[in-house]
C-alpha positions in Angstrom: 71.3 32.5 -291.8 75.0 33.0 -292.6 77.4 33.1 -289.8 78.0 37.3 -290.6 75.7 40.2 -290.8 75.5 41.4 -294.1 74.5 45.7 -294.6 71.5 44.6 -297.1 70.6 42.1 -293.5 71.3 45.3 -290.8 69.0 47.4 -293.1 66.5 45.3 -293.0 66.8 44.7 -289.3 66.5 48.5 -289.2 63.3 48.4 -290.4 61.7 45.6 -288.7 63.0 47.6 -285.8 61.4 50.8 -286.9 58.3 48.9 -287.6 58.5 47.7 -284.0 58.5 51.0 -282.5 56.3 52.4 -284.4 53.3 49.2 -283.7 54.2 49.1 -280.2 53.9 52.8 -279.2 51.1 54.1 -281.9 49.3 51.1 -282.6 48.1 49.2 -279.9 44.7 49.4 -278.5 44.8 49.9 -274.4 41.9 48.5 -273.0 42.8 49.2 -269.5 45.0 51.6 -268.2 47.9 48.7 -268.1 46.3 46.0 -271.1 47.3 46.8 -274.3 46.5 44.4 -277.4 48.4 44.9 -280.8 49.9 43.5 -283.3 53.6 45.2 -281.7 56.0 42.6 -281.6 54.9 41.0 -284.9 58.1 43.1 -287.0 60.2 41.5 -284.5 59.1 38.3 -284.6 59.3 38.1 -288.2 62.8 39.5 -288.1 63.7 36.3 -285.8 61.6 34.1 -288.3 63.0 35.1 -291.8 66.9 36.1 -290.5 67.2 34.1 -287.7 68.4 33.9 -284.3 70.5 36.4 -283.7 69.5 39.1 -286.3 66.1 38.9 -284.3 67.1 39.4 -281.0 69.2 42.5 -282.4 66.0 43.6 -283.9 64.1 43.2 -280.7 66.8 44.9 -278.5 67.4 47.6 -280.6 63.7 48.4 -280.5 62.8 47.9 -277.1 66.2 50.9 -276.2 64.7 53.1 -279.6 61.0 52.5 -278.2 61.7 53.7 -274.6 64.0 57.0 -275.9 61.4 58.1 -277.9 58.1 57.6 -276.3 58.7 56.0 -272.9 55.5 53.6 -271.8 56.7 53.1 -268.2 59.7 52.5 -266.2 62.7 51.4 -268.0 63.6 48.0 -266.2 66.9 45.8 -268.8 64.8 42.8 -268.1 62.4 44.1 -270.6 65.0 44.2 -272.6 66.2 40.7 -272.2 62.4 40.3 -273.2 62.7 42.1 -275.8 65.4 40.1 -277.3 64.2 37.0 -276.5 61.6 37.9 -278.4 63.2 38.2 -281.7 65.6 35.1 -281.2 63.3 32.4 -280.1 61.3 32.9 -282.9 64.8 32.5 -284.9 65.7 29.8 -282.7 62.5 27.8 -284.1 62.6 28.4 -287.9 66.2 27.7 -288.3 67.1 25.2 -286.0 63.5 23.4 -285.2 61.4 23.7 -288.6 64.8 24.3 -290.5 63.0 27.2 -292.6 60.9 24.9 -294.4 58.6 27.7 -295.0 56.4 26.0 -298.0 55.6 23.1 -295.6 55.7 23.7 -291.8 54.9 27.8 -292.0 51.7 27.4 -289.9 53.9 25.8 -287.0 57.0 27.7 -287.3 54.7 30.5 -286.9 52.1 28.9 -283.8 55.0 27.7 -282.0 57.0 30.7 -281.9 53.8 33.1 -281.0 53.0 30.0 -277.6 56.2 31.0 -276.6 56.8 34.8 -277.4 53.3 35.3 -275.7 53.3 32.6 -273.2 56.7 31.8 -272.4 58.5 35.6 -272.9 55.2 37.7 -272.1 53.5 35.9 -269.8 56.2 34.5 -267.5 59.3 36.5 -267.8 57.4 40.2 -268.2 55.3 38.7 -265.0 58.5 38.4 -263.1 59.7 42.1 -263.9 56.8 42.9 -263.2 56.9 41.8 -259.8 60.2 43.5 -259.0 58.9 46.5 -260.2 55.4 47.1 -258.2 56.2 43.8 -255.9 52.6 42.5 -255.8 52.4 39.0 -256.2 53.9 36.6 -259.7 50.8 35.1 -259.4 48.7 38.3 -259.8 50.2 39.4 -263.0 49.9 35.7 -264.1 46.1 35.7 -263.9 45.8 39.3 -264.8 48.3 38.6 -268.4 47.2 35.3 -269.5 43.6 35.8 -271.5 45.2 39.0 -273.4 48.4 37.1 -274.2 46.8 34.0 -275.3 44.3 36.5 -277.7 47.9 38.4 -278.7 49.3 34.6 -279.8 46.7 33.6 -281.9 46.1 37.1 -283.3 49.7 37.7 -284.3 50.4 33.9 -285.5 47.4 34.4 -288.0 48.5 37.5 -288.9 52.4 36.1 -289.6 50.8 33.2 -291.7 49.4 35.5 -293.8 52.1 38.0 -294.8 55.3 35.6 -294.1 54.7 34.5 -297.5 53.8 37.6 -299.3 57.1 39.2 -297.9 58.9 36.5 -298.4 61.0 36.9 -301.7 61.5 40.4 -300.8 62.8 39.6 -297.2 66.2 37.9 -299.3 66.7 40.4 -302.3 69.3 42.6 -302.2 68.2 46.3 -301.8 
């Protein structure tokens, strides 16, 4: 990524924002009253992926503020949004500065290794810890409860990036 955000690059983060929103709050499946599985932070993660570091965590900030002013799913805590950013910039983190955007050869692990640690490292850990401050039950608790879903949201949504990274690709750097 170029040190500057173009408008042709802001639009586009605009979408994958939008896209956000709209998989996070109407397309998940809630299994339990608190366990929802979706494909919701995949627009975000793909922002960080294809724009890089900072463009995602734009992408995932914006979206997480958009996503709670127009259909709140809880209580609005800003570490969420720290989540939320992280997000979209450790994904961008790892394809520009890791994998170096090689996207013909190492596509499989830019998009593995950023899902581990969105879903793991983000979802699991940090969202545990906000958790905790929120309802104060125990880290552990929210550990246990999280980590089967977030390991089945990781391999869902790196499958899912392997396959349309590349058929979005060449439109992801045209001008619109």
């Amino acid at each position: 990524m170029n040190k500057k955000l173009t408008v042709n690059m802001i639009t586009k983060m605009s979408i994958f924002a939008a896209l956000t929103v709209i998989f996070r709050r109407f397309l998940t499946i809630t299994i339990f009253s608190s366990t929802k599985i979706g494909l919701g932070y995949l627009p975000t993660i793909m922002a960080g992926i294809l724009y890089g570091p900072l463009a995602g965590g734009i992408t995932g900030g914006v979206a997480d503020v958009v996503g709670m002013l127009m259909k709140p799913d809880g209580v609005f805590h800003p570490g969420f949004t720290l989540s939320n950013i992280l997000i979209g910039a450790i994904p961008g983190f790892i394809s520009y500065n890791i994998f170096k955007r090689d996207f013909k050869n190492k596509l499989d692990w830019i998009c593995l290794t950023s899902c581990i640690f969105v879903f793991m490292g983000v979802r699991l850990l940090l969202d545990s810890l906000w958790l905790t401050h929120l309802y104060s039950n125990p880290y552990i608790f929210y550990i246990i409860r999280n980590f089967l879903k977030d390991a089945v949201e990781a391999g869902l949504n790196a499958l899912v990036l392997i396959m349309l990274i590349p058929k979005i690709k060449k439109y992801a750097y045209k001008k619109l």
